[in-house]
C-alpha positions as CSV (number, residue, x, y, z in Angstrom):
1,X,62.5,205.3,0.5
2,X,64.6,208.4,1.9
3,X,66.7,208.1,5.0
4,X,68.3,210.0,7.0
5,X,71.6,209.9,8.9
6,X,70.1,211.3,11.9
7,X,71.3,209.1,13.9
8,X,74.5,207.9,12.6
9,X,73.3,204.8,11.4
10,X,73.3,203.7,7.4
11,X,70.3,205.2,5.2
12,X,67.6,202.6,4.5
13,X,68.2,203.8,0.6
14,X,69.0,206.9,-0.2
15,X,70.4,209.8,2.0
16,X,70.1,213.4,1.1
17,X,70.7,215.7,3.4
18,X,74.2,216.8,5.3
19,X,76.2,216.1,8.6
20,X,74.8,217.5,12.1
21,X,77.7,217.0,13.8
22,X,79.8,219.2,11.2
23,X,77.0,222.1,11.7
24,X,77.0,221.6,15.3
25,X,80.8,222.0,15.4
26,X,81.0,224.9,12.9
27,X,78.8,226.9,15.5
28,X,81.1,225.5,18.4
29,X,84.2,227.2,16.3
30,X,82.3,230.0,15.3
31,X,81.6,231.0,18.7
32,X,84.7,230.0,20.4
33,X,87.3,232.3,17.2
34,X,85.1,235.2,18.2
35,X,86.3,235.0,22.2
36,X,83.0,233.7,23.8
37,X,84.4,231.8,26.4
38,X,81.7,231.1,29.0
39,X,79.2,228.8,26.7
40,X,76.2,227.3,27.8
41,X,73.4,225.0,25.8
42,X,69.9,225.4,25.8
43,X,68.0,222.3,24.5
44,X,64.9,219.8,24.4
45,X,64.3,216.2,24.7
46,X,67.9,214.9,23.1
47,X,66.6,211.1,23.5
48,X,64.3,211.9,21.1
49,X,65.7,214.2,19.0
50,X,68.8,212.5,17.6
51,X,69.7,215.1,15.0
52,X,70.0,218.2,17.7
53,X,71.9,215.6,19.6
54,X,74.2,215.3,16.7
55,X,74.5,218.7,16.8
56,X,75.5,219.1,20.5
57,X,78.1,216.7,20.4
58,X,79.7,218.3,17.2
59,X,79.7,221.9,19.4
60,X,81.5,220.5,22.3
61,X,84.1,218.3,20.3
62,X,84.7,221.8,18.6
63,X,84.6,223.9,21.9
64,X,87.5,221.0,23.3
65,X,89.4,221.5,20.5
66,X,89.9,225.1,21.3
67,X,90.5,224.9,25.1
68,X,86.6,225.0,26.1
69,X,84.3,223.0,27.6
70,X,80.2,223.5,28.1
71,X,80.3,225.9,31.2
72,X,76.8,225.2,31.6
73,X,73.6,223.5,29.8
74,X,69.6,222.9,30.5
75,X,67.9,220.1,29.0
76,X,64.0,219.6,29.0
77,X,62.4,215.8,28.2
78,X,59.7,218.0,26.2
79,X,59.7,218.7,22.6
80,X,61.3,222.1,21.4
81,X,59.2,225.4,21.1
82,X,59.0,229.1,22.2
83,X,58.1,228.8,25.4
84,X,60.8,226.2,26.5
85,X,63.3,227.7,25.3
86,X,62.6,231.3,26.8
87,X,62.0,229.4,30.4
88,X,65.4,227.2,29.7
89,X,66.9,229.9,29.2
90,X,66.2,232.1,32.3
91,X,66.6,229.0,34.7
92,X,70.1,228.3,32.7
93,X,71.4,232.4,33.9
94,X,70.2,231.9,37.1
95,X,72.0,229.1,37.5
96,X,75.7,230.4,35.6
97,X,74.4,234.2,35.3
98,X,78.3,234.4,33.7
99,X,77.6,232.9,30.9
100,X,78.9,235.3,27.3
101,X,77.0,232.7,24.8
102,X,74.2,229.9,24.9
103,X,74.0,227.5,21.9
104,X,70.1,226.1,21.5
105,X,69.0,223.5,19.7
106,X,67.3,225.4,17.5
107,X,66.0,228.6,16.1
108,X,62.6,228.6,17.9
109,X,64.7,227.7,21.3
110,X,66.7,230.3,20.4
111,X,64.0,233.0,19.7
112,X,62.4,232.1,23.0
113,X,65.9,232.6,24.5
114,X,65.8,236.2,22.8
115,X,62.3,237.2,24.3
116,X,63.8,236.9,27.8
117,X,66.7,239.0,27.0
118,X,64.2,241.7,25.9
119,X,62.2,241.1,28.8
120,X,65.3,241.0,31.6
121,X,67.1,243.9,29.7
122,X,70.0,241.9,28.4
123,X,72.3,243.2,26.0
124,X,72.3,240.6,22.8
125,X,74.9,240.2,21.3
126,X,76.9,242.4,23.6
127,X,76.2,240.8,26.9
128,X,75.4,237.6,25.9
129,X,75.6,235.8,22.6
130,X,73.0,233.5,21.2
131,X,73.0,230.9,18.4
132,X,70.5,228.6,17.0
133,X,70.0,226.2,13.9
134,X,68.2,226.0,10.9
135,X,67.9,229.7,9.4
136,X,64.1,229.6,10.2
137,X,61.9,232.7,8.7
138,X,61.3,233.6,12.8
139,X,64.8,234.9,12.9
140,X,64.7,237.5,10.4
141,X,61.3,238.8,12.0
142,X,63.0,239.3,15.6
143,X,63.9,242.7,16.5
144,X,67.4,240.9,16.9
145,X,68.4,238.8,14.2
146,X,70.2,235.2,15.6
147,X,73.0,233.9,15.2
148,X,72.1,230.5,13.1
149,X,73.1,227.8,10.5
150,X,70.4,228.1,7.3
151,X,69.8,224.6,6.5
152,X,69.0,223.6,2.7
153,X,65.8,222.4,2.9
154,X,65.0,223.5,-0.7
155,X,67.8,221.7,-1.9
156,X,67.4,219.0,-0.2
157,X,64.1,217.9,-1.5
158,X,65.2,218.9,-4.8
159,X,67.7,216.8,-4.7
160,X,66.0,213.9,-3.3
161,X,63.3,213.9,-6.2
162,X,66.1,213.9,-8.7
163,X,67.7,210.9,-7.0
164,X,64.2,209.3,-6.3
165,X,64.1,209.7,-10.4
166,X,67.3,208.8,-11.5
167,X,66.8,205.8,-9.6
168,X,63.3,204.8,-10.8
169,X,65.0,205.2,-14.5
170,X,67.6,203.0,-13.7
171,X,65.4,200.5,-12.3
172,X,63.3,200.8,-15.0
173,X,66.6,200.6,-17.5
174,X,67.7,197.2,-15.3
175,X,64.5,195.7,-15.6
176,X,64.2,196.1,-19.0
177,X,67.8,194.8,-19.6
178,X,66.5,191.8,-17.4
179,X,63.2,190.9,-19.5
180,X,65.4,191.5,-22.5
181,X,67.9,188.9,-21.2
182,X,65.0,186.9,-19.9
183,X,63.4,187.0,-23.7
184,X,66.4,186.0,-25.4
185,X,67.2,182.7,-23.0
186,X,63.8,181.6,-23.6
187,X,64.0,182.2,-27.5
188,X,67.4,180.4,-27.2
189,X,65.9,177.0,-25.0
190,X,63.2,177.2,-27.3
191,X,65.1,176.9,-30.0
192,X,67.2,174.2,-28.4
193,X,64.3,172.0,-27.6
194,X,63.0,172.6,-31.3
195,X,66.2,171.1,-32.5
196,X,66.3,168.7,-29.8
197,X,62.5,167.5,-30.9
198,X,63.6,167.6,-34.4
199,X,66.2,165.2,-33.7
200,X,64.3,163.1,-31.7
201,X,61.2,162.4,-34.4
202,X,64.5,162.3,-37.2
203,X,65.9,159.6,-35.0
204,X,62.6,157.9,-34.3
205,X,62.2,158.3,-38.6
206,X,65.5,156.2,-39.1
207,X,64.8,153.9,-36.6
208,X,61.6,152.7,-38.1
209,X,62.7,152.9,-41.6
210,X,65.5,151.0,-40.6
211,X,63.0,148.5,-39.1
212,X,60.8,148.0,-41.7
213,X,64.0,147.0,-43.7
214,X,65.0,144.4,-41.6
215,X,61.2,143.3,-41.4
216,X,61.3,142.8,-45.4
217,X,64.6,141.2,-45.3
218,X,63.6,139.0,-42.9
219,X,60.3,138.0,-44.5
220,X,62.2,137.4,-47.8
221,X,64.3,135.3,-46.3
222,X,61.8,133.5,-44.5
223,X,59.9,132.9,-48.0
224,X,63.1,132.0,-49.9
225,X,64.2,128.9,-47.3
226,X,60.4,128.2,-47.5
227,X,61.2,128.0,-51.7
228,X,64.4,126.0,-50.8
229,X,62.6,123.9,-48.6
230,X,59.8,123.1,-51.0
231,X,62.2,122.6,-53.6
232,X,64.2,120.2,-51.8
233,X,61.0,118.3,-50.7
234,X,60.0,118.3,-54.0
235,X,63.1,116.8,-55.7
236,X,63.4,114.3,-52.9
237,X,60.1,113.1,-54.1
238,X,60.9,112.9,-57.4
239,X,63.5,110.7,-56.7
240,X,61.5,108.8,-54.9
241,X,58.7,108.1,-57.5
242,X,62.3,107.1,-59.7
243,X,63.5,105.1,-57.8
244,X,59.9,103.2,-57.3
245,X,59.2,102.8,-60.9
246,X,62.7,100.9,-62.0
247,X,63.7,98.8,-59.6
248,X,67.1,97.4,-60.3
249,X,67.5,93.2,-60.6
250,X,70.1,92.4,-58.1
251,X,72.2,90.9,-60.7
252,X,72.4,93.7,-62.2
253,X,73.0,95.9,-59.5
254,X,75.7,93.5,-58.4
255,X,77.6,93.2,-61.9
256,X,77.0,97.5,-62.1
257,X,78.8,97.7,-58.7
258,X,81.7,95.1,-59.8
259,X,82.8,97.2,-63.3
260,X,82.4,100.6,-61.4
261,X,85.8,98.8,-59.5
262,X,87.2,97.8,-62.1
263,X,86.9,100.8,-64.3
């Protein structure tokens, strides 16, 4: 979104636009360098309109700066137009009828402004000054022209557009960098939990090869202590059918045992 610095506040995104207290005090100079010295102000509801209020406070730190001071203003709580501006203006001279200049706070203010002049017979610019804002198209149909600031409003939304543009491309541009960025980390954990997988079965590979070896190691040594064993069963048997069929006399025995000592 736009915003504005109207109220001399941050934008809420983007500002385009320029300072109201610099125009405000550029008319305040203006004024004051070409010797009006009894200044007055002419305005509507300044609570509402922040930006006119801007304006006014930028004429008077300008008309302090030289020496001056407001010599006299009328404020309405109603929004700006003809009408008000040509009655705020007629109460404002009856009440400082000395007045050389009257700043409004705008140009339709100050057209109003004018129409009493032409009605009372006042001299403008000679007798009294007048200055408005904005460089609206009314001014340059008055039989007078104003005195005014020409805002530009052209410009302005020119330049907005291109900065509402320039921004949607670089958003555009960051957000493609992101889902680039966003690809690539998920190619890369997806390719880490490939190799991690890979690793995993490879593992789970060695680990039952090795346990199938162990399995057939142990089962031929379980069948060769079962050979051992039968074998030693079987040659404890054959002795023992030997030793059943010759039987030897005791004399014998006893005369075996007697020349095994003395041999």
């Amino acid at each position: 979104m736009l915003g504005w610095r109207a109220s001399g506040g941050e934008a809420i995104d983007l500002a385009v636009g320029f300072s109201h207290r610099a125009a405000g005090e550029a008319m305040g100079a203006f004024l004051a360098e070409r010797g009006r010295q009894r200044i007055g102000y002419v305005g509507g509801n300044l609570e509402r309109d922040l930006r006119a209020a801007k304006r006014l406070q930028g004429f008077c730190q300008a008309l302090e700066d030289r020496g001056l001071a407001l010599a006299g203003w009328n404020t309405a709580q109603q929004p700006s137009s003809l009408l008000l501006g040509r009655a705020g203006l007629a109460e404002l001279l009856s009440w400082h009828p000395d007045l050389d200049a009257v700043y409004f706070s705008n140009d339709d203010m100050a057209a109003g402004g004018l129409m009493h002049c032409l009605a009372a017979g006042i001299d403008v610019p000679g007798r009294l000054a007048l200055a408005g804002f904005n460089g609206l198209e009314i001014g340059e149909a008055l039989p007078l022209r104003l005195t005014t600031i020409h805002t530009p409003r052209y410009d302005i939304g020119a330049q907005a557009a291109k900065q509402v543009i320039v921004q949607r491309v670089r958003e555009a541009e960051r957000n493609q960098r992101q889902a680039e960025q966003a690809a690539l980390l998920r190619a890369e954990e997806e390719k880490r939990q490939a190799e991690q997988k890979a690793r995993s079965e490879q593992q789970q590979k060695n680990s039952d090869r090795l346990t199938a070896e162990c399995e057939k190691i142990e089962a031929l040594a379980a069948e060769e202590s079962l050979t051992l064993k039968r074998a030693d069963q079987a040659l404890k048997a054959a002795h023992d059918v030997v030793v059943a069929c010759n039987p030897l006399p005791r004399e014998h025995a006893s005369r075996d045992r007697k020349s095994t000592r003395l041999n």
